[in-house]
C-alpha positions in Angstrom: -53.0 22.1 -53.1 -51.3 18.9 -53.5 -52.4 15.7 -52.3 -50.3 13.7 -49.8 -50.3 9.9 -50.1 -50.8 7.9 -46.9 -48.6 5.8 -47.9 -46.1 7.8 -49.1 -46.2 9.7 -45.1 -46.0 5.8 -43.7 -43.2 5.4 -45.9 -41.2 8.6 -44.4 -42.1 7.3 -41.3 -40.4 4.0 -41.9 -37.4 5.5 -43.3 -37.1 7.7 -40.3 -37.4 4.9 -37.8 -34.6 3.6 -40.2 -31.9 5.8 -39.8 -32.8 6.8 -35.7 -29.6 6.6 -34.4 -27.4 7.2 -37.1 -25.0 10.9 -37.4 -26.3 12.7 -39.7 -26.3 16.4 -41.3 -29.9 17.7 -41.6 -30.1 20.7 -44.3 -33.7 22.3 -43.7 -34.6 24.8 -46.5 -36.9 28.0 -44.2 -37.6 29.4 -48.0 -36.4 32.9 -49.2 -32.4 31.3 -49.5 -32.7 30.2 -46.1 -31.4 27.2 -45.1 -30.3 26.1 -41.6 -27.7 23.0 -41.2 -27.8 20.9 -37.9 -25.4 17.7 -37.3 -27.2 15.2 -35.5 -29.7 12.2 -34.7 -32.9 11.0 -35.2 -34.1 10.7 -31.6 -37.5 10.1 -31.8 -40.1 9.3 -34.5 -43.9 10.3 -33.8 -47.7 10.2 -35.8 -47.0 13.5 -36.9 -43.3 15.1 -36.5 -39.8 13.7 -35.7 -36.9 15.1 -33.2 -33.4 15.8 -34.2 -31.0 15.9 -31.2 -28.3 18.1 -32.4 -24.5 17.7 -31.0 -24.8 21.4 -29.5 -27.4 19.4 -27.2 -30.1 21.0 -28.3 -33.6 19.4 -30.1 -35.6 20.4 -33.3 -39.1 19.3 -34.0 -39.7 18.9 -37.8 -42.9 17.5 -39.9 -42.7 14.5 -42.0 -44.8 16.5 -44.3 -41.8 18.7 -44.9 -39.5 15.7 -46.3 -42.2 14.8 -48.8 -42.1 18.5 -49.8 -38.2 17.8 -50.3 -37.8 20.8 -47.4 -35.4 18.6 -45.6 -32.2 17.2 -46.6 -30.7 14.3 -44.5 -27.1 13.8 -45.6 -24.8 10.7 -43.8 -22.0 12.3 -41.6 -18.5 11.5 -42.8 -16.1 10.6 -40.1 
């Protein structure tokens, strides 16, 4: 198993905090060619997971863990 750097996870943290607020498109890859797409915000940034509030109104939970893995994508929303 691979180790995770604590400073690499207070890193993702940071960047998260960075871009709370901002629209964004959120690829998340569920393995076996699935990937979901949500259009959204950062809403909130905890110790362990963040919250993506999507435009549809509703909220997904993901783990900074899975952004060091590369399983989520966060992509600027054009205008």
């Amino acid at each position: 198993m691979r180790d995770i750097n604590l400073k690499d996870i207070n890193g993702t943290i940071a960047r998260l905090n960075a871009m709370r607020g901002i629209p964004l498109v959120v690829k998340v890859n569920r393995g076996r060619n699935k990937i979901e797409t949500y259009e959204g915000v950062i809403e909130s940034v905890y110790p362990k997971v963040f919250t993506v509030k999507c435009v549809s109104g509703e909220i997904g939970t993901f783990q900074h863990a899975d952004v060091l893995a590369r399983n989520i994508l966060f992509f600027r929303k054009k205008d």
